[in-house]
C-alpha positions as CSV (number, residue, x, y, z in Angstrom):
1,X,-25.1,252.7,-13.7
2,X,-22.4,253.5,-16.1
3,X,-22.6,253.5,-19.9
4,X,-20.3,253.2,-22.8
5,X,-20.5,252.9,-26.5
6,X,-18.5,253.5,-29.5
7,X,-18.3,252.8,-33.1
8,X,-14.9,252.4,-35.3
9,X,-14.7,253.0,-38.9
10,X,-18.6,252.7,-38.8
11,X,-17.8,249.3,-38.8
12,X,-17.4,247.9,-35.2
13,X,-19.5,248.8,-32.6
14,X,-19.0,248.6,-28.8
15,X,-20.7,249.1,-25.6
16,X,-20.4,248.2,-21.9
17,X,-22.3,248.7,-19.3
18,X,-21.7,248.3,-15.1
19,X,-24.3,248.9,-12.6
20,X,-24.9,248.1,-9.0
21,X,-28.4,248.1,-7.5
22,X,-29.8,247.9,-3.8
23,X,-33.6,247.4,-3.5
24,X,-35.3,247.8,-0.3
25,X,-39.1,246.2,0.6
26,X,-41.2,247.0,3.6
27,X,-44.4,246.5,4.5
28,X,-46.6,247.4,7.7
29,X,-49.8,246.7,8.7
30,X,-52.0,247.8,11.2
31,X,-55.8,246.9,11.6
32,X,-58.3,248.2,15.0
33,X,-61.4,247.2,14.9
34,X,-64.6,249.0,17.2
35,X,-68.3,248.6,17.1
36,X,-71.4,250.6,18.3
37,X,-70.7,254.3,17.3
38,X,-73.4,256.6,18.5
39,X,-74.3,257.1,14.4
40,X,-73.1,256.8,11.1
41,X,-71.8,260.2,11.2
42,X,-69.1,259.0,13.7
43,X,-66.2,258.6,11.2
44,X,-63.2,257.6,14.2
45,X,-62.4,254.7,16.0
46,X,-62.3,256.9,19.2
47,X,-66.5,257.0,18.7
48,X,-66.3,253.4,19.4
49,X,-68.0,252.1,22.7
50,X,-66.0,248.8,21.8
51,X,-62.3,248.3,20.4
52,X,-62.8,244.4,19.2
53,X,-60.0,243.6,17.8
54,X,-56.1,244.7,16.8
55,X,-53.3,243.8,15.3
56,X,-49.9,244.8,13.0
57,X,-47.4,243.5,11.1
58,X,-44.1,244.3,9.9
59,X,-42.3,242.3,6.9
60,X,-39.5,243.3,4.6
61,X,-37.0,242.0,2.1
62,X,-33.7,243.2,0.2
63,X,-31.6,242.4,-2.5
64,X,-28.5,244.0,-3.1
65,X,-27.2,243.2,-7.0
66,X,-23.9,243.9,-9.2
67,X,-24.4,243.7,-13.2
68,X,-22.5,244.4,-16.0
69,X,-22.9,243.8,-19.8
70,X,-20.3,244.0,-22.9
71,X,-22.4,244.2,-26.5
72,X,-20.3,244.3,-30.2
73,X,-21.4,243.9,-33.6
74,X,-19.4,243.8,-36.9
75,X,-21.0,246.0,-39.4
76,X,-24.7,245.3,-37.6
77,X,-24.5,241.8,-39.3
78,X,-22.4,239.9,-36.5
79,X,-23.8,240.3,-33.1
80,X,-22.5,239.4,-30.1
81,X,-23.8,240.1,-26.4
82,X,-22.6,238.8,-22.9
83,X,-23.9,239.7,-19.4
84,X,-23.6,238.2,-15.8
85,X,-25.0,240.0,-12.6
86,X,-24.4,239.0,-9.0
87,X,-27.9,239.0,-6.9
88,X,-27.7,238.5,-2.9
89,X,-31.1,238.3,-1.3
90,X,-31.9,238.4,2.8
91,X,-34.5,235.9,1.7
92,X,-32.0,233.1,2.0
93,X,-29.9,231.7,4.6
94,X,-27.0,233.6,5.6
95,X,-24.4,230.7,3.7
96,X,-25.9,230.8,0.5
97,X,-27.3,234.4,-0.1
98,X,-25.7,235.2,-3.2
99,X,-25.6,233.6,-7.0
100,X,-24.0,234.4,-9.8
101,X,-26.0,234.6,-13.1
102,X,-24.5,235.0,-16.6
103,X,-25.7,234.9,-19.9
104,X,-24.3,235.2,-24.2
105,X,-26.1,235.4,-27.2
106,X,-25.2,236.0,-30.7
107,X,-26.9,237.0,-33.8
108,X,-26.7,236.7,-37.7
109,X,-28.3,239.4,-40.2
110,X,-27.8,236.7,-43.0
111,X,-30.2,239.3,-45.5
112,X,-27.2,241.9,-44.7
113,X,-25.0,239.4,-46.7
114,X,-24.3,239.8,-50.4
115,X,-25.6,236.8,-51.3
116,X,-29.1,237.7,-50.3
117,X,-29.1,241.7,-50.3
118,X,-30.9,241.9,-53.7
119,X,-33.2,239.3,-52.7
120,X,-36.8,239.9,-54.1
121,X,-38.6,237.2,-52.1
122,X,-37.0,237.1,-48.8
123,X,-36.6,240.8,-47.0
124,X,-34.9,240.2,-43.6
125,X,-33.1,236.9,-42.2
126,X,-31.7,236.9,-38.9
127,X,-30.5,233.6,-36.6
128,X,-30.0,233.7,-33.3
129,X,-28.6,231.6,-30.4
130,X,-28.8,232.5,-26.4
131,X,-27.7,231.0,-23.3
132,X,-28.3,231.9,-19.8
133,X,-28.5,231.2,-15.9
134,X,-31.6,233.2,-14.0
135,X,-32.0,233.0,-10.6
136,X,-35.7,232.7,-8.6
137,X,-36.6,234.6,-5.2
138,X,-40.3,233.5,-5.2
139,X,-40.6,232.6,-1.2
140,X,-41.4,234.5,1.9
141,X,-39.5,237.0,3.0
142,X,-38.3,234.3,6.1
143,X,-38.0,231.1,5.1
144,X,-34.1,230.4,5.6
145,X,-34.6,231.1,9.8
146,X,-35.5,229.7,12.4
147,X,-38.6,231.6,13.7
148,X,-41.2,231.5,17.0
149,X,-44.5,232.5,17.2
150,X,-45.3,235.0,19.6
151,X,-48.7,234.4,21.6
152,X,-50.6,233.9,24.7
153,X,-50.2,231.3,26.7
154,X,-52.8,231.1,30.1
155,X,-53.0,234.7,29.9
156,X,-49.5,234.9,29.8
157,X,-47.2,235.8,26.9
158,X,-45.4,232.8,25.3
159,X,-43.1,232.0,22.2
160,X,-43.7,228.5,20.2
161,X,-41.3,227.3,17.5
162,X,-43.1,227.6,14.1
163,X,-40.4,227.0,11.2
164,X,-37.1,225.3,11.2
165,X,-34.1,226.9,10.0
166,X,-32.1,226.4,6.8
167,X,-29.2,228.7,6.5
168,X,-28.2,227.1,3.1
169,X,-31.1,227.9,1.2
170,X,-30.7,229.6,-1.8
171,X,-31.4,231.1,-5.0
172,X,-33.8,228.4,-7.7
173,X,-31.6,228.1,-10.4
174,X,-33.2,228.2,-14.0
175,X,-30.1,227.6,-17.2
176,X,-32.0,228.3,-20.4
177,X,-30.7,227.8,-24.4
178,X,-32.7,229.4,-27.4
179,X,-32.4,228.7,-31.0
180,X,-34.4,231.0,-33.4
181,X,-34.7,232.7,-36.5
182,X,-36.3,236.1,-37.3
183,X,-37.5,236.3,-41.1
184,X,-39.2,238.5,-43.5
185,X,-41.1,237.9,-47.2
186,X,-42.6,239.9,-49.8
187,X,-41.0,243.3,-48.8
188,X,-41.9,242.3,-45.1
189,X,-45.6,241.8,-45.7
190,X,-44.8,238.7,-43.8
191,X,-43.2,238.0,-40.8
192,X,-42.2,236.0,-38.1
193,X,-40.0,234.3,-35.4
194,X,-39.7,230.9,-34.7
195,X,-37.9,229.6,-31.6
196,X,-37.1,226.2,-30.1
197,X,-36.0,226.2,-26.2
198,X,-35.2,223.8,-23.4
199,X,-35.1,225.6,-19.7
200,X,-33.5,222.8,-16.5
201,X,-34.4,224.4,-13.6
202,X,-32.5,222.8,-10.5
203,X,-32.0,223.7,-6.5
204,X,-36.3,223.9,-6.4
205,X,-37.5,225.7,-3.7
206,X,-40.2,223.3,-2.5
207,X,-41.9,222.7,1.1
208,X,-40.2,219.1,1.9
209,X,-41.7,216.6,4.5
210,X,-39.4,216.7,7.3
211,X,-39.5,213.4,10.0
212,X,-42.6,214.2,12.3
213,X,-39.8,214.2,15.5
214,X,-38.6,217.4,14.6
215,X,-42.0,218.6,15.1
216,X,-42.6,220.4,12.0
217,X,-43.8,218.9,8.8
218,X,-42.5,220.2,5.9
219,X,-39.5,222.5,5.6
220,X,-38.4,224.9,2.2
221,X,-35.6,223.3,0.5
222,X,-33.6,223.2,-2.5
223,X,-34.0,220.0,-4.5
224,X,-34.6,218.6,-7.7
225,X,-34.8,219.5,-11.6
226,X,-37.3,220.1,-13.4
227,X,-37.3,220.5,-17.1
228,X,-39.4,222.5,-20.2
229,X,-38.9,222.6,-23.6
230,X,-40.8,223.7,-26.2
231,X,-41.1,225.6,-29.6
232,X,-43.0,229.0,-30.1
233,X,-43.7,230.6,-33.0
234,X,-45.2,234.2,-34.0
235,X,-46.4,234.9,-37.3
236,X,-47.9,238.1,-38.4
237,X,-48.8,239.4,-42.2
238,X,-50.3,242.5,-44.2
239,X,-52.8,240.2,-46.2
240,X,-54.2,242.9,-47.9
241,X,-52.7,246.4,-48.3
242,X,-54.7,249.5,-49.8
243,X,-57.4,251.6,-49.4
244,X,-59.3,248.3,-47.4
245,X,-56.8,246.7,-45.5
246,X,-56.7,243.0,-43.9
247,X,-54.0,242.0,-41.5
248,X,-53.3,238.6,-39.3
249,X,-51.2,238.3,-36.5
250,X,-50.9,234.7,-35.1
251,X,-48.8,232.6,-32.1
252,X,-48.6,229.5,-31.0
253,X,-46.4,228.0,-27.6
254,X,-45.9,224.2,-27.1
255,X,-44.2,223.1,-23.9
256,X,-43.5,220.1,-22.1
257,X,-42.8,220.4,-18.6
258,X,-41.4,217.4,-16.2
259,X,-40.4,216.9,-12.9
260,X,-36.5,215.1,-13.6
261,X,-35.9,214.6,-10.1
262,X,-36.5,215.2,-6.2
263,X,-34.1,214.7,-3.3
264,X,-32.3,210.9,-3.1
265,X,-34.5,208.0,-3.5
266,X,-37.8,210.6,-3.4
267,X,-40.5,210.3,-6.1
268,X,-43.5,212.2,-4.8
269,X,-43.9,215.7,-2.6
270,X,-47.8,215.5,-1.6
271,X,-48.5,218.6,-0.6
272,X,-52.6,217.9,-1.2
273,X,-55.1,217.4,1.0
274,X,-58.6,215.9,0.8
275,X,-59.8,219.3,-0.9
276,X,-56.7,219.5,-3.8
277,X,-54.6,217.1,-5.3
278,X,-51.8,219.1,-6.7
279,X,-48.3,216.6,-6.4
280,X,-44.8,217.3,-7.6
281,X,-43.9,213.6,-9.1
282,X,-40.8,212.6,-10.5
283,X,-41.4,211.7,-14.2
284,X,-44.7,214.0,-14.2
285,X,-45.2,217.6,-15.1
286,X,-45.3,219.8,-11.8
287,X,-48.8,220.2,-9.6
288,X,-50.1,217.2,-11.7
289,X,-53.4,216.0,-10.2
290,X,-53.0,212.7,-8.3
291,X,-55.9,210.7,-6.7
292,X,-58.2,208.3,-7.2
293,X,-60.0,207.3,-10.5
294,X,-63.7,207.6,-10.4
295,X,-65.2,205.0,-12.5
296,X,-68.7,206.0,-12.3
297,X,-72.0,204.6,-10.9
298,X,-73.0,201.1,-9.4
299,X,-76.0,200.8,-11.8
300,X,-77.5,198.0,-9.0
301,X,-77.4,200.3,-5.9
302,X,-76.4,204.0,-6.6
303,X,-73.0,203.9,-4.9
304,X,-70.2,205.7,-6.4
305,X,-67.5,204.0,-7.4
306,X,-63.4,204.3,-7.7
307,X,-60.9,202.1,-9.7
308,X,-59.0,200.4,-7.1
309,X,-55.7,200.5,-9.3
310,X,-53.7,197.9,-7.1
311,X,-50.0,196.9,-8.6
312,X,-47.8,194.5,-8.7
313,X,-43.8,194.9,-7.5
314,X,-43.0,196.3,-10.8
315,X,-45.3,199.7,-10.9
316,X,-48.0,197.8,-13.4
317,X,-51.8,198.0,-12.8
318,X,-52.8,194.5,-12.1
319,X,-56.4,194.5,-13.0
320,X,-57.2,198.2,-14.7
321,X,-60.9,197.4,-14.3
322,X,-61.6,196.3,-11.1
323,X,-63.7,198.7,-8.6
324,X,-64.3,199.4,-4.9
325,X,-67.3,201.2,-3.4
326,X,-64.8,202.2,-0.7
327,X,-63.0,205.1,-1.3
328,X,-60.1,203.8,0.9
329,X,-59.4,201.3,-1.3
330,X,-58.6,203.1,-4.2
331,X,-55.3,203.7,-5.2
332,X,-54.0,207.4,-6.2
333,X,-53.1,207.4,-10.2
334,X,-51.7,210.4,-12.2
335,X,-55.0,211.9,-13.3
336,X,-54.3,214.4,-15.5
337,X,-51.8,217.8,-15.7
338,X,-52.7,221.4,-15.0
339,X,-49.8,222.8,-17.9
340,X,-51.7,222.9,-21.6
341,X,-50.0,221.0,-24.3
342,X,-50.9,224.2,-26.5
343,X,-51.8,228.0,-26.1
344,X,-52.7,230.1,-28.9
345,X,-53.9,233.3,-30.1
346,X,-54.8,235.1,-33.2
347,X,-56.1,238.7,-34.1
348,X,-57.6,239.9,-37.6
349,X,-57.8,244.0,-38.4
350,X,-59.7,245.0,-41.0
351,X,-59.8,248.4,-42.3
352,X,-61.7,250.7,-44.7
353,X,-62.3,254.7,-45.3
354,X,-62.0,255.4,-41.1
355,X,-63.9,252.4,-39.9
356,X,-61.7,249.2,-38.0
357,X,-62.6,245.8,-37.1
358,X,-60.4,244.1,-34.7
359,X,-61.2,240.5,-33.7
360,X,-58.8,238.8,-31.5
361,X,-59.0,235.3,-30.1
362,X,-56.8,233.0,-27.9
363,X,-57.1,229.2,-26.2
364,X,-55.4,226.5,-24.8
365,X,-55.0,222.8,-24.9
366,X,-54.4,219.7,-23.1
367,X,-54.7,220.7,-20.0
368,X,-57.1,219.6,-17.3
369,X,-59.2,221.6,-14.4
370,X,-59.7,220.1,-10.6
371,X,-63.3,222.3,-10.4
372,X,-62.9,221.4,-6.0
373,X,-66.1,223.2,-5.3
374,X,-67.4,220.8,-7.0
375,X,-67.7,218.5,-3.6
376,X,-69.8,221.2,-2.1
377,X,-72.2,222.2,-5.4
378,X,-72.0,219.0,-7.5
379,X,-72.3,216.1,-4.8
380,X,-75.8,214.6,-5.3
381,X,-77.7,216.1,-2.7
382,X,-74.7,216.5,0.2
383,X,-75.9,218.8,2.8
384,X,-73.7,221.5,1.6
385,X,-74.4,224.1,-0.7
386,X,-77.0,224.4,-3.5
387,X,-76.4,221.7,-5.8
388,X,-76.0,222.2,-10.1
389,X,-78.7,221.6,-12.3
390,X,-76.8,218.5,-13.7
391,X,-77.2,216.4,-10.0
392,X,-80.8,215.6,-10.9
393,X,-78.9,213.2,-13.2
394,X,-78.4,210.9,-10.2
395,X,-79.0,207.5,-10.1
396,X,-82.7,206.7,-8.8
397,X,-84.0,202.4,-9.3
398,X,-82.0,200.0,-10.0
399,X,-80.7,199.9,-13.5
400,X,-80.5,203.0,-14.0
401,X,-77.0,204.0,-16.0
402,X,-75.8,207.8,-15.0
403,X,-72.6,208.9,-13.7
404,X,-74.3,210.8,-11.3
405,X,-75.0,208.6,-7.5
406,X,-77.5,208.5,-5.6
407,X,-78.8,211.7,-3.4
408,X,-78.0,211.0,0.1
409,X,-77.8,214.1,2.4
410,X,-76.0,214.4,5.0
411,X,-73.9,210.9,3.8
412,X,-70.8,210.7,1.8
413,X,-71.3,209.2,-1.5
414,X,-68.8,209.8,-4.0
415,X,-68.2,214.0,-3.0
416,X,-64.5,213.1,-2.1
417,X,-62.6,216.1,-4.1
418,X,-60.0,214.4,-4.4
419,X,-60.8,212.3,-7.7
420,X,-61.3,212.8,-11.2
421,X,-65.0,212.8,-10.9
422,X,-64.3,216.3,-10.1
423,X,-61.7,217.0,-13.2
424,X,-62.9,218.2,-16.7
425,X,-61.2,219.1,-19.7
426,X,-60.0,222.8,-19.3
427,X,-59.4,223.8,-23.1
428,X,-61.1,226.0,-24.4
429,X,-61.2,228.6,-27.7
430,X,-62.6,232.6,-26.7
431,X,-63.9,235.1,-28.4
432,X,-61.4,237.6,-26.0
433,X,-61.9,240.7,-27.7
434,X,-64.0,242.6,-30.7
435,X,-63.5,246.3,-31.3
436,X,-65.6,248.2,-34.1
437,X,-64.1,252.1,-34.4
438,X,-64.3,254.8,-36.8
439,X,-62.0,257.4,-36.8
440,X,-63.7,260.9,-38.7
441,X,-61.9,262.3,-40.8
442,X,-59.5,265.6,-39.6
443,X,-60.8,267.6,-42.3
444,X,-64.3,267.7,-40.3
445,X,-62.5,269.4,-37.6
446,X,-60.2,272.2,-39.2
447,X,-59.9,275.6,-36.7
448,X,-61.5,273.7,-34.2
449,X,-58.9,272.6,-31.7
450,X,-60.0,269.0,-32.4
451,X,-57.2,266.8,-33.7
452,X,-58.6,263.7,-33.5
453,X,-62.3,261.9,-32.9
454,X,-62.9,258.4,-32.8
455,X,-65.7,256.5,-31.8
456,X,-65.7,252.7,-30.6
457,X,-67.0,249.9,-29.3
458,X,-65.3,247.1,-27.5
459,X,-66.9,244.0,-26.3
460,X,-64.6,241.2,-24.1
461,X,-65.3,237.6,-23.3
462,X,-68.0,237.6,-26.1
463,X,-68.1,233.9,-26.8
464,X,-66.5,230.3,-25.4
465,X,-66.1,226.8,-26.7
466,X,-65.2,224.5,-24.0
467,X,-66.1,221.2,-22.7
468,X,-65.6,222.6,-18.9
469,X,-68.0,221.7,-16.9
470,X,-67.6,224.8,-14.2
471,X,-67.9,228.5,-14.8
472,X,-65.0,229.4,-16.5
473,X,-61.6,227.5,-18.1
474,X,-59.8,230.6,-18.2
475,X,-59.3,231.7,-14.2
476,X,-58.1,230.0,-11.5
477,X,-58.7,230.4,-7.7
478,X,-56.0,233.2,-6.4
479,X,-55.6,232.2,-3.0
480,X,-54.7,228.3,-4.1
481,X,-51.5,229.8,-6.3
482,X,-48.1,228.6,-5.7
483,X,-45.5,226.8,-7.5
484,X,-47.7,223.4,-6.8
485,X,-51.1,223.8,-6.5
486,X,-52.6,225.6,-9.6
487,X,-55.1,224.5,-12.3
488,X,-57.8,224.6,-9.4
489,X,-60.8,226.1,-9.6
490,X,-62.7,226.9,-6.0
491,X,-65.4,229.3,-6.7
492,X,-63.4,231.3,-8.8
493,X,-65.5,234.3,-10.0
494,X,-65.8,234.1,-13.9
495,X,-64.5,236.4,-15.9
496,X,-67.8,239.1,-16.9
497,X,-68.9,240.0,-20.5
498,X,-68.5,243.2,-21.0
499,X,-69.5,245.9,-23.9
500,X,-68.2,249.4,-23.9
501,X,-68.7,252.4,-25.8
502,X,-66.9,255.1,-26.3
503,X,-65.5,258.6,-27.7
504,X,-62.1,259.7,-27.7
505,X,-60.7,262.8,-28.4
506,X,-57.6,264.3,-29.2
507,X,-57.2,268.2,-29.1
């Protein structure tokens, strides 16, 4: 990388920058399994009276970039920035392996100006506008090629097609604007940024169902848009200043997130199952949750029930309350979106003579959780795993009003995960963090080789409010994560409560 800067007249500054990179991933891996050492004290595999099992793997990835940037400002009032890079990636097809990706943004210091210099009430005023095209690599390390499958074939070695190749796939192509505005009050006891975005994210790299001749199913393209926009805003003041001291830091993120468009004439990617209803769906925010309504309990025999949501030529619902015991029958709706509507946080400090509070708190809203273990723990009875305290709810004589159905093991009775019977509300408000310290004073320590003592105690995930009916709102299930499926919660361990103590020193 090479670097350059230099001021004129201290009045115009300049620098430039120009850099190439080359980044190089590999990964091996190599698992042998034995059983029935002679003892524990047998540490090898060549103890083993019984190799079982063996395998490796080798996988790897490169990108190979060129960047450069140009920076100026006038006086460190006007600033102007502009930047572009050139990324190739071996992850795409051999066509389309490089993008070009550039980006500008300038900045006014309007509390530099002369008209608000001497300004008692506002301290610092700064506007700013950016623009810029990033590029996204998030697939495996293969997925433009055609590839086989090695493997054994009546005890003879074989290769099978296993992906179909695409050497035009490319980069994910993300062109972002940003308005915002940096300001100051009260000798910067107050402060903030506000900002207002919109990011159109085209060329998606999606798994797309491919005609069944071929004999694959899907195939990673590039198609679409999809678009968010939202406003964020970070706020953060000295409340109180002295020998007790109170300060408040506070943001806030609203986004909207939709799907603008798929390949021609395509509305709906379905890469769900019977287990997760995650769909991309033009007009919809991504991996919104599409299935069947549940609508509860037949009161007269126990059966659960589903809206049947049939529509006429023109998209409408024709009767919105009409029912089906049949789960067949029901037709899949939007059900609800995995994104929250709102995500906040907020931390307090409070300070007096050595001893600190911290409390800090965050949430979300809007959003909704597909709890899919649910089928297997909350299914009235099903012959699957241990069922939750809230099945003994289920519907028992005739009459009886509960959105619970009847126990019937080993039959199906309204545990089909795909429905909202199995979605809750995900928003929630936590109690993330709470930190008590006190810091002694140095004086205590003089011609000791101490500079520092503090003792604390930090407590996490002390408190939640939240209508979620599984364990916790806040985690998701790892394995499930892509750039559909998300928002699902499949026995996802919840996060612990945990209280530490401690002493730190400083010598």
């Amino acid at each position: 990388m090479l670097h350059w800067d230099r001021s004129f007249d201290e009045t115009h500054n300049l620098g430039i920058d120009l850099g190439s990179e080359f980044y190089n991933s590999k990964t091996v891996y190599t698992l042998v399994e034995g059983e029935q050492f002679p003892s524990d004290e047998f540490k090898t595999l060549a103890s083993a009276a019984l190799i079982t099992n063996g395998t490796s793997t080798l996988t790897e990835y490169n990108i190979l970039s060129y960047f450069g940037r140009a920076s100026y400002d006038y006086k460190r009032k006007y600033l102007f920035n502009v930047s572009s890079r050139i990324d190739g990636s071996s992850r795409f097809g051999k066509n389309e392996r490089y993008a070009f990706f550039p980006a500008v943004s300038a900045g006014w210091v309007l509390s530099e100006e002369n008209f608000l210099q001497n300004n008692k009430t506002l301290s610092f005023l700064k506007l700013r506008a950016s623009w810029g095209l990033s590029g996204n690599a998030g697939i495996g390390n293969f997925a433009s090629l055609g590839l086989y499958q090695a493997g054994a074939y009546n005890e003879n070695s074989a290769l099978t097609p296993e992906q179909i190749p695409n050497p035009n796939l490319t980069w994910e192509k993300s062109a972002e604007w940003n308005l915002g505005i940096d300001f100051g009050f009260f000798n910067n006891r107050l402060t903030g940024e506000f900002d207002v975005y919109q990011k159109n994210t085209t060329d998606l790299l999606l798994n797309v169902p491919v005609p069944s001749t071929s004999g694959f199913l899907t195939q990673i393209q590039n198609i679409g848009e999809l678009q968010n926009r939202g406003v964020e805003l970070v706020l953060n003041s000295n409340n109180i200043v002295g020998k007790f001291s109170w300060s408040t830091s506070v943001n806030l993120a609203a986004n909207q997130n939709e799907v603008i468009a798929l390949a021609s004439g395509q509305t709906l990617i379905d890469e769900g199952s019977s287990r997760y209803m995650n769909v991309v769906k033009v007009g919809a925010p991504i991996g919104v949750f599409y299935g069947a309504e549940y609508a509860g309990v037949d009161p007269a025999n126990g059966d659960a029930l589903w809206y049947v949501n049939a529509t006429d030529d023109q998209g409408n619902i024709v009767d919105p309350n009409a029912t089906t015991n049949d789960y067949s029958e029901a037709n899949f709706v939007e059900l609800g979106s995995p994104l929250p509507d709102l995500i906040a946080g907020m931390s307090n400090t409070f300070s007096y003579a050595g001893l600190t509070l911290d409390i800090r708190l965050q949430g979300q809203w809007g959003n909704q959780i597909h709890n899919a273990a649910g089928s297997f723990m909350s299914c009235n009875a099903c012959w699957f795993d241990n069922q939750t305290s809230d099945q003994l709810d289920r519907w028992q004589n005739p009459g009886d009003v509960t959105d619970v159905p009847e126990a019937r093991l080993g039959y199906s009775n309204g545990d089909q995960s795909r429905s909202s019977r199995f979605l809750s509300d995900g928003s929630y408000l936590r109690v993330k963090a709470v930190t008590l310290s006190y810091d002694f004073p140095s004086r205590w320590f003089k011609n000791s080789g101490v500079r520092d003592l503090r003792l604390y105690a930090t407590g996490t995930n002390l408190l939640t409010f939240t209508k979620y009916e599984g364990w916790d709102p806040e985690v998701t299930t790892d394995f499930l994560a892509s750039n559909i499926v998300y928002g699902v919660d499949f026995y996802a361990a919840p996060q612990p409560r945990n209280i530490v103590f401690g002493l730190k020193a400083g010598f």
